[in-house]
C-alpha positions as a Markdown table, in Angstrom:
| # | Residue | x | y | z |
|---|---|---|---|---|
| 1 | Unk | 9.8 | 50.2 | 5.5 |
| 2 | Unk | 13.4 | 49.2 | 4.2 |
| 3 | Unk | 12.7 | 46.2 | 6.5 |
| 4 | Unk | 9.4 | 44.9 | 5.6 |
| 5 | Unk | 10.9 | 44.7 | 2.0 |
| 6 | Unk | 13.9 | 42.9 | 3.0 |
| 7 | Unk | 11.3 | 40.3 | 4.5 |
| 8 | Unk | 8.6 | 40.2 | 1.7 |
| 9 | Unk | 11.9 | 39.4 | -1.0 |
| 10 | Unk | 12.9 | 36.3 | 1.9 |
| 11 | Unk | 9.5 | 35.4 | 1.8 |
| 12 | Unk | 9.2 | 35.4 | -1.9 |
| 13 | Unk | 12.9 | 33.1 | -2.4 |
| 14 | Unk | 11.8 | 30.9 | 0.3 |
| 15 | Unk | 8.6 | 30.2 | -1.5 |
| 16 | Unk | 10.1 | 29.9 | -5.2 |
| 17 | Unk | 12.4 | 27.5 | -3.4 |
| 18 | Unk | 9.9 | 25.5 | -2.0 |
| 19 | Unk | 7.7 | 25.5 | -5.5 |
| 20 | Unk | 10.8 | 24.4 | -7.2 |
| 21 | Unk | 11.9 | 21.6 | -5.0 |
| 22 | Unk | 7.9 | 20.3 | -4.9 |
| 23 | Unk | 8.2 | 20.3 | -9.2 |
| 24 | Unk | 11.5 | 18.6 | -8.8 |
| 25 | Unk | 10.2 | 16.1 | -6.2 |
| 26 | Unk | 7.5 | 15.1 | -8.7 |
| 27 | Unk | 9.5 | 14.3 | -11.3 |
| 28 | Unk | 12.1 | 12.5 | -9.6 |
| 29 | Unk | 9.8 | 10.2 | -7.3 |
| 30 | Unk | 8.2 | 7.7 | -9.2 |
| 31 | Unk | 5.4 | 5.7 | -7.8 |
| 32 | Unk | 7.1 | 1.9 | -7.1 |
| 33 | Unk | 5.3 | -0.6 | -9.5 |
| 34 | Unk | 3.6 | -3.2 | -7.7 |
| 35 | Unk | 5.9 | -6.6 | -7.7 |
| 36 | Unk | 4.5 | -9.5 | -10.2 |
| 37 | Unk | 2.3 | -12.3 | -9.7 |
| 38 | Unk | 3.8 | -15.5 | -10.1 |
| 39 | Unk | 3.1 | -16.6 | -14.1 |
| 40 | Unk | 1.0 | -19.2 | -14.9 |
| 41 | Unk | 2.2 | -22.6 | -14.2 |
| 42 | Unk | 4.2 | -22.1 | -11.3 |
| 43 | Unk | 2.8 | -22.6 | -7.6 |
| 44 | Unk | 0.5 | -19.5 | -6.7 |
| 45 | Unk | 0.3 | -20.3 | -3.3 |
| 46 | Unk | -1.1 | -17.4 | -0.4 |
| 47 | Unk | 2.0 | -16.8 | 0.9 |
| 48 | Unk | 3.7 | -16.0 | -2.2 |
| 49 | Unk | 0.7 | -13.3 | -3.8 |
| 50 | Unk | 1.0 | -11.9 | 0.3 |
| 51 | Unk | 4.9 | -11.7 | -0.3 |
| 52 | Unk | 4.4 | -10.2 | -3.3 |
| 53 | Unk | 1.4 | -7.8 | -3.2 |
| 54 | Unk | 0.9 | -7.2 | 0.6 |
| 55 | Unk | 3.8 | -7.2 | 3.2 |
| 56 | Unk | 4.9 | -3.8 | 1.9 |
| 57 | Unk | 2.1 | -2.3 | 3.4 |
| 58 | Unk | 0.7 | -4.9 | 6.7 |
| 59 | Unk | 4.5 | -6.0 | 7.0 |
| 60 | Unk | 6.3 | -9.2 | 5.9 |
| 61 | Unk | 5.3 | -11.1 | 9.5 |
| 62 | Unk | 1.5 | -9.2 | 9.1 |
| 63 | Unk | 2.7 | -6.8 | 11.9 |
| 64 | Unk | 1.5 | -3.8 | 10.4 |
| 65 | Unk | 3.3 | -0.8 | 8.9 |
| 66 | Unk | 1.6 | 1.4 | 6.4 |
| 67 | Unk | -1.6 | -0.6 | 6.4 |
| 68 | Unk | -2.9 | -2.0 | 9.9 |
| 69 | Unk | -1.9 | -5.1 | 11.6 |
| 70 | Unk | -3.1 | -8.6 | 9.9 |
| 71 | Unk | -1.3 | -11.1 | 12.1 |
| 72 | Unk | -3.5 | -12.5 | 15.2 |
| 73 | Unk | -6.4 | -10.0 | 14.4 |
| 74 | Unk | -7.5 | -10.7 | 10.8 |
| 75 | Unk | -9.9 | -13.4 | 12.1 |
| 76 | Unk | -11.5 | -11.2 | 14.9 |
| 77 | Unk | -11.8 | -8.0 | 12.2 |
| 78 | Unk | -13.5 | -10.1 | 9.5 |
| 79 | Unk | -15.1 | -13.1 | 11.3 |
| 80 | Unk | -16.8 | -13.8 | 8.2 |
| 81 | Unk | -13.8 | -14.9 | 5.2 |
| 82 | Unk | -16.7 | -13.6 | 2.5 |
| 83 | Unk | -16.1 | -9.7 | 4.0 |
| 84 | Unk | -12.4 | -9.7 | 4.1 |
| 85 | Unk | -12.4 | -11.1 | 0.5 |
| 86 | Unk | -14.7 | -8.2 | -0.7 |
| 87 | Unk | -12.6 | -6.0 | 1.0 |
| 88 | Unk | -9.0 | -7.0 | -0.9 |
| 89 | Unk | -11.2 | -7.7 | -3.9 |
| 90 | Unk | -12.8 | -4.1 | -3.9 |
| 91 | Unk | -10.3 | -2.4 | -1.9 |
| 92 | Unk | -11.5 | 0.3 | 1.0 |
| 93 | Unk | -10.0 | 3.5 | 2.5 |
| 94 | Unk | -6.1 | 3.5 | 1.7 |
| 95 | Unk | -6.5 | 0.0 | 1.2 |
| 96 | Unk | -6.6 | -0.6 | -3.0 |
| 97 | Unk | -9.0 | -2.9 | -5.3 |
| 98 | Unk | -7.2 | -6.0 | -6.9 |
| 99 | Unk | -10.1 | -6.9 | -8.7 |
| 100 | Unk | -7.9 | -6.2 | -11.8 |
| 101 | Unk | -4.4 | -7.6 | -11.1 |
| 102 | Unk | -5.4 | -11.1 | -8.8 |
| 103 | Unk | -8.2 | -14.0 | -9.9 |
| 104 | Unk | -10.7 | -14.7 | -7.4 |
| 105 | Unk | -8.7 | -18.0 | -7.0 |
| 106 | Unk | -5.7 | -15.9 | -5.7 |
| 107 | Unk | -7.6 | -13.3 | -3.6 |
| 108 | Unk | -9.1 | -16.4 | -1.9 |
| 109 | Unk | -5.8 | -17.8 | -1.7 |
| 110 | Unk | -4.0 | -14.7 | -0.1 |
| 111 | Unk | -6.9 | -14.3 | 2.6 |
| 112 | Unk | -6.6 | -17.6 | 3.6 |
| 113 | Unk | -3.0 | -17.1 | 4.2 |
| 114 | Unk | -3.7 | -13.9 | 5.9 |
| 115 | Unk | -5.9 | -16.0 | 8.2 |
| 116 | Unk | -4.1 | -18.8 | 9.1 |
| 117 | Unk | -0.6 | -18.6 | 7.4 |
| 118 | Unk | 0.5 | -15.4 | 9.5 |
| 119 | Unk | 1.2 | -15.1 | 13.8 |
């Protein structure tokens, strides 16, 4: 019995422990802020809004990390331009909208890229 109580007081440490650190984690891992869009009057070219807003998820060369491969397969996923510029417009699965931070002009822009700028 001596035991089971020496076991149930671990268990209870360990999980205090693990609620603690979870808090702690919250407060200490902010969410990175997306990087800028170029302000008006400089270039806003597809390259740059894919540098900016993109490669940290489908990789600076479009090779894929977080979000899938872009580079050499964009064109055979989305055959049609119109669907893969609904899909950054609107956003879909993990993928998020940027409806609200890029102009249809720039969404257009970045696709394109995606289809003919990367490997």
């Amino acid at each position: 019995m001596d035991t089971l109580k020496k076991v149930v007081s671990f268990t209870e440490v360990l999980a205090l422990l693990a609620a603690v650190s979870f808090v702690f984690l919250l407060f200490v891992n902010e969410p990175q802020k997306p990087a800028p869009i170029p302000e008006k009057g400089t270039e806003i070219t597809g390259a740059t809004i894919y540098a900016t807003r993109c490669a940290q998820c489908h990789g600076a060369d479009g090779g894929g990390g977080f979000g899938p491969t872009l580079a050499g397969v964009v064109t055979q996923r989305f055959p049609n331009e119109a669907d893969q510029i609904a899909v950054v417009t609107d956003g879909r699965g993990s993928m998020p909208s940027f409806a609200d931070s890029l102009t249809p002009a720039q969404v257009k822009a970045v696709v394109g890229f995606t289809r003919t700028g990367l490997g």
